[in-house]
N, CA, C and O atoms as CSV, one atom per row, in Angstrom:
chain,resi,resn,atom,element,x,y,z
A,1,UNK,N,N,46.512,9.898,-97.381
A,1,UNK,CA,C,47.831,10.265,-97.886
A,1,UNK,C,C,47.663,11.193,-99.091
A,1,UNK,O,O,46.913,10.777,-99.973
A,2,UNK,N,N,48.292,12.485,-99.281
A,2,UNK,CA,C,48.237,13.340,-100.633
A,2,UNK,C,C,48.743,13.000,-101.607
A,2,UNK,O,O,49.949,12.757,-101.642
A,3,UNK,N,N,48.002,12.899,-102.592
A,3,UNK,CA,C,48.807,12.849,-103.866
A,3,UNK,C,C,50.216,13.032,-104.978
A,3,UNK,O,O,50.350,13.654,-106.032
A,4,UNK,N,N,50.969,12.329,-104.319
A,4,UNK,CA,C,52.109,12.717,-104.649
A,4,UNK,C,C,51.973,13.743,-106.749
A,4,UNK,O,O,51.327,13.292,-107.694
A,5,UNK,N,N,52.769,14.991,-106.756
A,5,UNK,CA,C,52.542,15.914,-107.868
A,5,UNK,C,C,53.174,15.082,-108.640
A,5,UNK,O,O,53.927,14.176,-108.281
A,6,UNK,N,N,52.700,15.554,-110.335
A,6,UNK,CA,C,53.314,15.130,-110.778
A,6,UNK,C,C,54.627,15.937,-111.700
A,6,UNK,O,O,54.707,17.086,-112.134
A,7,UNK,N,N,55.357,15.034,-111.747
A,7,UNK,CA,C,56.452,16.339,-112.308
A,7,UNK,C,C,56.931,16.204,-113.632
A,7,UNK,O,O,56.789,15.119,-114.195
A,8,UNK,N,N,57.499,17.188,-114.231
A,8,UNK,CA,C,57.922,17.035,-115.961
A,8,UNK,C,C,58.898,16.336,-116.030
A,8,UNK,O,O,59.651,16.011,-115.111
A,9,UNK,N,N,58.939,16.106,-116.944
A,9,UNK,CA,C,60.130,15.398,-117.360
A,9,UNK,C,C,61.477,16.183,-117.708
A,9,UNK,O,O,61.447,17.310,-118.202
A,10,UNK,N,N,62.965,15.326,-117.336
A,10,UNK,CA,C,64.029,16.042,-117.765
A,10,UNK,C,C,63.961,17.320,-118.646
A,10,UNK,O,O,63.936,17.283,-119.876
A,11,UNK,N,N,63.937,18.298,-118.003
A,11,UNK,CA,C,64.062,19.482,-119.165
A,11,UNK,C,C,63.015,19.996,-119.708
A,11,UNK,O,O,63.183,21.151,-120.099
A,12,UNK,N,N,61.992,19.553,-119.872
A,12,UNK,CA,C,60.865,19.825,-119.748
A,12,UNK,C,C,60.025,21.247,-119.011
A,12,UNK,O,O,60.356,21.612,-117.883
A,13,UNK,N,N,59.095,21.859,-119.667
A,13,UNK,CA,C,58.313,23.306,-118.918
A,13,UNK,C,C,57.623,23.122,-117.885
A,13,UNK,O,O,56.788,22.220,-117.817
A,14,UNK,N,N,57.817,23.772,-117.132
A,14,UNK,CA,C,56.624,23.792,-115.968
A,14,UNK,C,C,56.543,25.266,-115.329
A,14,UNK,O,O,57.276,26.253,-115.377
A,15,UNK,N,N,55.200,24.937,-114.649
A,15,UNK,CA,C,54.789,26.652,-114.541
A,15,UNK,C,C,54.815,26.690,-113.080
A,15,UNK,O,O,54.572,25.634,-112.497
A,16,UNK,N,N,55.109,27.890,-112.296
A,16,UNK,CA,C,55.314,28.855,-111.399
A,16,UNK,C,C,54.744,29.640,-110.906
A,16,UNK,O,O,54.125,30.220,-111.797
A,17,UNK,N,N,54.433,30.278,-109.527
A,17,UNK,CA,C,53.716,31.138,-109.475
A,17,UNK,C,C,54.923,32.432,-108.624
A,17,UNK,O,O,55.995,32.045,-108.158
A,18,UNK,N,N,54.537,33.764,-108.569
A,18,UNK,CA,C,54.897,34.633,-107.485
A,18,UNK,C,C,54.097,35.919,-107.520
A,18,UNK,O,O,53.598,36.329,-108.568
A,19,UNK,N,N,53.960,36.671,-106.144
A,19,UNK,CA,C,52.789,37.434,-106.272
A,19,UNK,C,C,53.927,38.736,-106.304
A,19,UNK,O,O,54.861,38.685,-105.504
A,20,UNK,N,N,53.828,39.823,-107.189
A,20,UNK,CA,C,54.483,40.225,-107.681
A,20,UNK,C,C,54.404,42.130,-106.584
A,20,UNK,O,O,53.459,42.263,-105.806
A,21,UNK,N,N,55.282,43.125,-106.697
A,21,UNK,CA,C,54.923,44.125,-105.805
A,21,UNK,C,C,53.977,44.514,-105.952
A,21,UNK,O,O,53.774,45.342,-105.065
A,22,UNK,N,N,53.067,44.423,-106.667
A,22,UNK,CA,C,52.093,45.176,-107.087
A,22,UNK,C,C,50.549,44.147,-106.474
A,22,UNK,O,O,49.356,44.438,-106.555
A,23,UNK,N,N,51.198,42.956,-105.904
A,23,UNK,CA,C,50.430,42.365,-105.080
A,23,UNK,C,C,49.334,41.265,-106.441
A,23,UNK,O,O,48.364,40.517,-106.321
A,24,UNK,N,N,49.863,41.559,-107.184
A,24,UNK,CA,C,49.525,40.377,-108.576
A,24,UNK,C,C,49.898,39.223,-108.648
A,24,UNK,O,O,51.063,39.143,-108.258
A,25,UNK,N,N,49.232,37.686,-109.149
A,25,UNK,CA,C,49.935,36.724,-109.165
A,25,UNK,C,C,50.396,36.545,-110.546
A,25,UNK,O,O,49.612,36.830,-111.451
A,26,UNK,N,N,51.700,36.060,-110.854
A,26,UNK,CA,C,52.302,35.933,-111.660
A,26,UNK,C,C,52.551,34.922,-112.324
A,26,UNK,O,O,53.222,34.287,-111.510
A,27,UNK,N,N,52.489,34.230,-113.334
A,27,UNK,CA,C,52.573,32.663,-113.763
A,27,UNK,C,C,54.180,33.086,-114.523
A,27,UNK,O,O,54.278,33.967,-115.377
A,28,UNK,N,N,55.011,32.505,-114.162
A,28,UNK,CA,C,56.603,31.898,-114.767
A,28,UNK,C,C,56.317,30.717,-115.224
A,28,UNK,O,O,55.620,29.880,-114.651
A,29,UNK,N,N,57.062,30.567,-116.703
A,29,UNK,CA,C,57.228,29.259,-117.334
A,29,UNK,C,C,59.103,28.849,-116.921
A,29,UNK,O,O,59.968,29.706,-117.101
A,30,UNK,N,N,59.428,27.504,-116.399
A,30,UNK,CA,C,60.841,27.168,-116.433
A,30,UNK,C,C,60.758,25.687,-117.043
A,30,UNK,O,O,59.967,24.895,-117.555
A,31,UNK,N,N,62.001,25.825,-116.678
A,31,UNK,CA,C,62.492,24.173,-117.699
A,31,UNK,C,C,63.045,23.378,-116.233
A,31,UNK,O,O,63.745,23.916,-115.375
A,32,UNK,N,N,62.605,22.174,-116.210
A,32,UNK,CA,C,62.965,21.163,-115.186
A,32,UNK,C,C,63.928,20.745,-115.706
A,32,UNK,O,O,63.797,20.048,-116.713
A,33,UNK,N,N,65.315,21.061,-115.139
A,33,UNK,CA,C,66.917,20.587,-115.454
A,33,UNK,C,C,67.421,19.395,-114.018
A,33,UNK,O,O,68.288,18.526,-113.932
A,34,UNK,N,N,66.226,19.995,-112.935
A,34,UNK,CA,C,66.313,18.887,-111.027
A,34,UNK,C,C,67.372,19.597,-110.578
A,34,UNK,O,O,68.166,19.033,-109.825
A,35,UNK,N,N,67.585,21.028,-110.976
A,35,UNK,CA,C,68.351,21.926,-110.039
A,35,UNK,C,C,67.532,22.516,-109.084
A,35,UNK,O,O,66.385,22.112,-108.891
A,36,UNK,N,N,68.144,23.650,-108.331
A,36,UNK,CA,C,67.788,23.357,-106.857
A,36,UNK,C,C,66.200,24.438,-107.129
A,36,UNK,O,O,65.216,24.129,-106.457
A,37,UNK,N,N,66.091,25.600,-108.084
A,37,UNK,CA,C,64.992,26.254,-107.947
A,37,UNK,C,C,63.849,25.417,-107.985
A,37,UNK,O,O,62.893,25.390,-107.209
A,38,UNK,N,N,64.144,24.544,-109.281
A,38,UNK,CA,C,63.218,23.726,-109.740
A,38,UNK,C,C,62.885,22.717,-108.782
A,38,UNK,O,O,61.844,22.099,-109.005
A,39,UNK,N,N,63.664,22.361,-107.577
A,39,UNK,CA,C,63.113,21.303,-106.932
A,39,UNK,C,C,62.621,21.832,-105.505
A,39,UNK,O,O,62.081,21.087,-104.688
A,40,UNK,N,N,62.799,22.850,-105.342
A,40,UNK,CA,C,62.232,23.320,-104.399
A,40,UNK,C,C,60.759,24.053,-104.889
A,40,UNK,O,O,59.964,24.339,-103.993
A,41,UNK,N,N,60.432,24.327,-106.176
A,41,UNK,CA,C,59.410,24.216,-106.845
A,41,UNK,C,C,58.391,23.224,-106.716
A,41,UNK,O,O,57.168,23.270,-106.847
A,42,UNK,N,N,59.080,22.448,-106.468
A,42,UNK,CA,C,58.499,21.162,-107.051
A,42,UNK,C,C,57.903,20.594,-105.088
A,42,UNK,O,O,56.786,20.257,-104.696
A,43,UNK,N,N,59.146,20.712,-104.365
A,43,UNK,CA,C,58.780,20.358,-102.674
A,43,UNK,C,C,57.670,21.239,-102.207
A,43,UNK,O,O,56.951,20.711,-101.358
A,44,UNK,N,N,57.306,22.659,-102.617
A,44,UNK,CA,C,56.485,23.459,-101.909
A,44,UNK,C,C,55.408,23.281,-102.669
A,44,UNK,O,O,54.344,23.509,-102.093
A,45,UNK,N,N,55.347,22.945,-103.785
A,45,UNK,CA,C,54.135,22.215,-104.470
A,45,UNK,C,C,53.211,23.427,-105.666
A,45,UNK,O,O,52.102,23.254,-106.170
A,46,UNK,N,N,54.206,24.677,-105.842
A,46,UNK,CA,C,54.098,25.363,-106.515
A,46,UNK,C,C,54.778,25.239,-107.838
A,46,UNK,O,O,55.565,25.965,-108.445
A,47,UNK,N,N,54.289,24.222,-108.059
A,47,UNK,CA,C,54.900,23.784,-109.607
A,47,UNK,C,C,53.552,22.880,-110.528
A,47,UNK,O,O,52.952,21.879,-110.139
A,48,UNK,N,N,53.424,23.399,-111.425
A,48,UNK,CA,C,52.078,23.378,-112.254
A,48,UNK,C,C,52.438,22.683,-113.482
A,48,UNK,O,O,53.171,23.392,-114.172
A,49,UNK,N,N,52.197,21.601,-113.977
A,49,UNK,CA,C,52.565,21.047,-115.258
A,49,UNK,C,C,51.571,21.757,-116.356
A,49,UNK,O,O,51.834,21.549,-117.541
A,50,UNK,N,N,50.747,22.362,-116.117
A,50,UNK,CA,C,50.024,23.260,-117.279
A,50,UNK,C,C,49.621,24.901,-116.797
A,50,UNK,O,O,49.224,25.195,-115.669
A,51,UNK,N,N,49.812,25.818,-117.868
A,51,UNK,CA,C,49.648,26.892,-117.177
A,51,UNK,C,C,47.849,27.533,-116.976
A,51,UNK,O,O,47.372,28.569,-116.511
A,52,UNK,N,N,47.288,26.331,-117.581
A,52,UNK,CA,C,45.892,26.079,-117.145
A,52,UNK,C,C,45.622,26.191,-115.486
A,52,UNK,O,O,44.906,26.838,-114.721
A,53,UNK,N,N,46.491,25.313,-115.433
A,53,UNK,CA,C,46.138,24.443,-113.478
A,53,UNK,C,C,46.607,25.659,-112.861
A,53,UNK,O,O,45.858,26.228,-112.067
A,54,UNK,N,N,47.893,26.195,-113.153
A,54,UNK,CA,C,48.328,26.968,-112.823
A,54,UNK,C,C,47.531,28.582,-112.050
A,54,UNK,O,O,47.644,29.124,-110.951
A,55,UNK,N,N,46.674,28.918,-113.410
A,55,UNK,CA,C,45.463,29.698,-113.448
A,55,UNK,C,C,44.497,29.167,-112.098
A,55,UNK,O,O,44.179,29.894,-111.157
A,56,UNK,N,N,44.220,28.098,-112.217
A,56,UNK,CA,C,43.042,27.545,-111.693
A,56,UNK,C,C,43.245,27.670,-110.405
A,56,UNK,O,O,42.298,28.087,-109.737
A,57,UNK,N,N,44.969,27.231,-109.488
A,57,UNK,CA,C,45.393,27.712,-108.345
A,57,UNK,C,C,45.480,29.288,-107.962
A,57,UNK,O,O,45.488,29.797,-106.841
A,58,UNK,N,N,45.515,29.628,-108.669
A,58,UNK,CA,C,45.699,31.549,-108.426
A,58,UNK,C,C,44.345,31.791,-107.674
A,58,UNK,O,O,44.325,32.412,-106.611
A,59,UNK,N,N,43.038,31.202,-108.347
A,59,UNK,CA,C,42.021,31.764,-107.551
A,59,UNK,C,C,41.366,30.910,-106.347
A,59,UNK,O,O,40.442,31.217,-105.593
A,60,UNK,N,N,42.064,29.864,-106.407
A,60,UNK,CA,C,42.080,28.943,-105.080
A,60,UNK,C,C,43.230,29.683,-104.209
A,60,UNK,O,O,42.727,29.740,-103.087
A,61,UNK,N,N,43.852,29.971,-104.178
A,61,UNK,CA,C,44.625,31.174,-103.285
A,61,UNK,C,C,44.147,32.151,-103.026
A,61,UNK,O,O,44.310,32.563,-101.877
A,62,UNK,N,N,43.235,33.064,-104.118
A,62,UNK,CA,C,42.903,34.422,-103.510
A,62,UNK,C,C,42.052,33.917,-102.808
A,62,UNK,O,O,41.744,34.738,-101.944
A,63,UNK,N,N,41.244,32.588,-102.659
A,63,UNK,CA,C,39.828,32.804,-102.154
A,63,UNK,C,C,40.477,32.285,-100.676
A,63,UNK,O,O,39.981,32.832,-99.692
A,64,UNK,N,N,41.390,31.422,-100.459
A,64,UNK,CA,C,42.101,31.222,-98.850
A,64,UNK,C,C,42.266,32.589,-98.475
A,64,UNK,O,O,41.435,32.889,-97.618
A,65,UNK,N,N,42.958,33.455,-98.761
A,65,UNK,CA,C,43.699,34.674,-98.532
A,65,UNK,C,C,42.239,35.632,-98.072
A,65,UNK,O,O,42.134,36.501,-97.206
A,66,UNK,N,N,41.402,35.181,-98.849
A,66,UNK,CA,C,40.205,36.494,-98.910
A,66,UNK,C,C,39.760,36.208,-97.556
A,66,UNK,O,O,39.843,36.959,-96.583
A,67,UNK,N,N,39.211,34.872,-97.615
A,67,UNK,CA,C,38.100,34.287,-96.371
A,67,UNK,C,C,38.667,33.545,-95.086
A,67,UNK,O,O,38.244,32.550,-94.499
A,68,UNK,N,N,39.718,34.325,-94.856
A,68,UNK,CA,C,40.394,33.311,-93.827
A,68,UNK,C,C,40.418,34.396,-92.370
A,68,UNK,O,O,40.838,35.550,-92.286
A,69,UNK,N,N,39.904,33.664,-91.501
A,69,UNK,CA,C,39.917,34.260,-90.013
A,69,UNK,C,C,41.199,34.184,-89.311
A,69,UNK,O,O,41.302,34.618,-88.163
């Protein structure tokens, strides 16, 4: 079973990703209010409680993206 994420608290920052036109990944900081961006943030599992981890997923993505048949 996966690890259910963990999420911020009411109102609280959390970080984001989107790969931007220029084909860059982008880290967004938002505030968890449990409106709908934020929770669909939160369901696709692109929601980062530090913008550390955040980092750390960017190149666990390029390397799927790079090496994938």
């Amino acid at each position: 079973m996966a690890e259910k994420l963990l999420r911020a608290g009411h109102g609280k920052k959390y970080y984001y990703l989107i790969i931007n036109h220029f084909n860059e990944f982008v880290i967004f900081k938002a505030f968890d209010f449990r409106h709908s961006n934020s929770q669909k943030s939160y369901d696709s599992g692109n929601y980062f409680r530090t913008k550390k981890e955040a980092e750390k997923y960017i190149e666990t993505i390029k390397g799927l993206l790079k090496n994938r048949k």
